[in-house]
C-alpha positions as CSV (number, residue, x, y, z in Angstrom):
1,X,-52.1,63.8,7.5
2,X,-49.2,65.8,6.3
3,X,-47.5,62.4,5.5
4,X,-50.3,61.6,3.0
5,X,-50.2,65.3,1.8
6,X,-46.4,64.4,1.1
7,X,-47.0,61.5,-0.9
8,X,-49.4,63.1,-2.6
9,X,-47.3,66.4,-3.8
10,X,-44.5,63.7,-4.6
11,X,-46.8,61.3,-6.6
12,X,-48.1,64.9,-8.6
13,X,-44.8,66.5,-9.1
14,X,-43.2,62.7,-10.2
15,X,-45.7,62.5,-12.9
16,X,-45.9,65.9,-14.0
17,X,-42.7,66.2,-14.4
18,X,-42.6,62.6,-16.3
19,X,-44.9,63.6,-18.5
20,X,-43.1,66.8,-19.3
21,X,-39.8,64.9,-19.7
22,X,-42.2,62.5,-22.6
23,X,-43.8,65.1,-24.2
24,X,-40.7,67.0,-24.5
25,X,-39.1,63.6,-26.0
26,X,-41.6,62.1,-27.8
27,X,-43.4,65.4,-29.6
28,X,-40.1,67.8,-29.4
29,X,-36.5,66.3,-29.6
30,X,-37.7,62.8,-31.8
31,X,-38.6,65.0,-34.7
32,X,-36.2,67.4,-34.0
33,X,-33.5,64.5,-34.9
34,X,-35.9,63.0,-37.7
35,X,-37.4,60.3,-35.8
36,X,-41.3,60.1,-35.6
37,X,-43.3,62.5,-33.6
38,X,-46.0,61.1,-30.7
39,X,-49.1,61.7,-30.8
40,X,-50.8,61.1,-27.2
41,X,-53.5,63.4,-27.4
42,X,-54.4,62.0,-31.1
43,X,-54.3,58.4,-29.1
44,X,-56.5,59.5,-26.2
45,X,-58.9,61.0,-28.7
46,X,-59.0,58.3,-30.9
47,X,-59.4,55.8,-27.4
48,X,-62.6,57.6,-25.9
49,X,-64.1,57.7,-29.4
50,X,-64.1,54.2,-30.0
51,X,-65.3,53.6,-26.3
52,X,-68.2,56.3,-26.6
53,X,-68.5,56.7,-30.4
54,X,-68.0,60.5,-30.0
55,X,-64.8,62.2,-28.3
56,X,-65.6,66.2,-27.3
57,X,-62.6,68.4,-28.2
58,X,-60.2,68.5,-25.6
59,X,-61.0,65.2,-23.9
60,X,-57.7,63.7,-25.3
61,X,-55.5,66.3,-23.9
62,X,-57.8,65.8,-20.6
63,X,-57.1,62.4,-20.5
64,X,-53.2,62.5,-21.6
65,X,-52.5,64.5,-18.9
66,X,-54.4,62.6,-16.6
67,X,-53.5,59.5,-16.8
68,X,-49.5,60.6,-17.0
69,X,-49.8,63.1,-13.9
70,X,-52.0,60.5,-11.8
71,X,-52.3,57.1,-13.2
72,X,-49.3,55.9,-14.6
73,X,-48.0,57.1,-11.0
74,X,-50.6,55.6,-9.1
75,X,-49.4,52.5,-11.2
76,X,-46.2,52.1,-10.2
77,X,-46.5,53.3,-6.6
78,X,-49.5,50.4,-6.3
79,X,-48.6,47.5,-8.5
80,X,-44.9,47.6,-10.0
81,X,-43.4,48.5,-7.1
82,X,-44.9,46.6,-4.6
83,X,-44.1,43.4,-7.1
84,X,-40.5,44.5,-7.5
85,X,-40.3,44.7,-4.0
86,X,-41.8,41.1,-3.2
87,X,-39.9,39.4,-5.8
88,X,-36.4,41.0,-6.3
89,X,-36.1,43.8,-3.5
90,X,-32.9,44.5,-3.6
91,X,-33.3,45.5,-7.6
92,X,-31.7,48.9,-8.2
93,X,-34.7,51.4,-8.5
94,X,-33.5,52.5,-12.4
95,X,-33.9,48.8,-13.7
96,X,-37.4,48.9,-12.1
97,X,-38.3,52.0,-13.9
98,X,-37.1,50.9,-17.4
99,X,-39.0,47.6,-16.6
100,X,-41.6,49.7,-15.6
101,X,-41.4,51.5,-18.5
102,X,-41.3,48.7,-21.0
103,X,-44.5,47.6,-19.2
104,X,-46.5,50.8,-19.8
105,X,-45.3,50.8,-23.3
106,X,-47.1,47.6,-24.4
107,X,-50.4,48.8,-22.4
108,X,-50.5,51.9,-24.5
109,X,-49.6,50.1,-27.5
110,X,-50.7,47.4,-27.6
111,X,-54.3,47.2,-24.8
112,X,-55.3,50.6,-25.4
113,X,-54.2,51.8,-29.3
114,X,-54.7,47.7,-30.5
115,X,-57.7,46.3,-28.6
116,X,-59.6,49.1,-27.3
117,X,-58.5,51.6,-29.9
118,X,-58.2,49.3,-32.9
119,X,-54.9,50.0,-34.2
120,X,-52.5,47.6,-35.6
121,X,-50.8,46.1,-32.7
122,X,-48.0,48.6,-31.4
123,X,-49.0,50.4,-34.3
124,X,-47.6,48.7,-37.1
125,X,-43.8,48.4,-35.4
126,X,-43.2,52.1,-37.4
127,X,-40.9,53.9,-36.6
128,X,-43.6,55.8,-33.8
129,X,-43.5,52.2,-31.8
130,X,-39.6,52.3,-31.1
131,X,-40.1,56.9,-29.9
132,X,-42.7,55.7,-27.9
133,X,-40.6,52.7,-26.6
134,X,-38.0,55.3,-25.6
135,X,-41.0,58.2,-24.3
136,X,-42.5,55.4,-22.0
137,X,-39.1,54.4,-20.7
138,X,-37.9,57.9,-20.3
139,X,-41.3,58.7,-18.2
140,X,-40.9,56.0,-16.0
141,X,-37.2,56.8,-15.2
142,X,-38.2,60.2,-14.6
143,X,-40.8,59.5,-12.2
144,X,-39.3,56.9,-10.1
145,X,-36.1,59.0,-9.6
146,X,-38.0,62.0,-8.1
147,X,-40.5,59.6,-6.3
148,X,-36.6,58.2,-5.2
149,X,-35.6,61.5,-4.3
150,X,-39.2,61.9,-2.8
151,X,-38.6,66.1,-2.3
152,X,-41.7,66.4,-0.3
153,X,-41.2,64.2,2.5
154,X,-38.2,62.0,4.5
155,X,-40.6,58.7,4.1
156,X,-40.9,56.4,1.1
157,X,-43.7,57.5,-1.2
158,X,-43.8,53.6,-1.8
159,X,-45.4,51.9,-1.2
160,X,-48.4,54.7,0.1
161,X,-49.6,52.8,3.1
162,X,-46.7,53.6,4.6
């Protein structure tokens, strides 16, 4: 039990701290040097209101922070990782996570704001595509180093059925 209660503090804290490290990135230092602002929360909105036809206020934020605190975790811990692991196992954790990273950019940009949202595909290649290249790579080196560091627990948060 505490084992599981380890992994999950790790998994939260890895993604909330991910998602703090792209927000901060994508909506704070990009603009800050001229380069295009993120907009997540716009995305999420726009996502759940082509899915439902109607999107409540606040289900974007909702869902932004959802899916970067739990899924996008959940993701690597249960798919990328186990793959890297099967196929190139002694890879150095830091390419995984910017392959990782790479990955979860083209599902946001390209599954959900293309197909499901009905954006241009990876939103035109403006100058938003190559911040959020850099935000998704950013959060997925920021999670798998503290899920590497794992500060909750002397066991590997990954894969969970340890």
């Amino acid at each position: 039990m505490t084992h599981t209660r380890n992994n999950i503090w790790t998994l939260l804290t890895a993604g909330a701290l991910a998602t703090l490290a792209f927000d901060l990135f994508g909506q704070g230092l990009s603009p800050l040097l001229g380069y295009a602002k993120l907009a997540p929360v716009g995305l999420a909105q726009g996502t759940i209101k082509a899915v439902f036809g109607a999107a409540p206020k606040g289900i974007g934020d909702i869902v932004h922070i959802m899916t970067g605190l739990m899924v996008y975790s959940l993701g690597y811990v249960l798919v990328a990782r186990p793959i890297q692991q099967k196929l190139m196992p002694n890879l150095h954790w830091g390419l995984t996570s910017i392959a990782y990273g790479v990955g979860l950019f083209i599902f946001a940009l390209y599954f959900v704001a293309h197909l499901i949202a009905g954006n241009k595909p990876f939103l035109g290649w403006t100058g938003i595509t190559y911040v959020a290249l850099w935000g998704h790579i950013l959060y997925a080196m920021v999670l798998v180093a503290v899920l590497e560091m794992n500060p909750f627990g002397k066991r590997s948060v990954a894969p969970l059925a340890a």
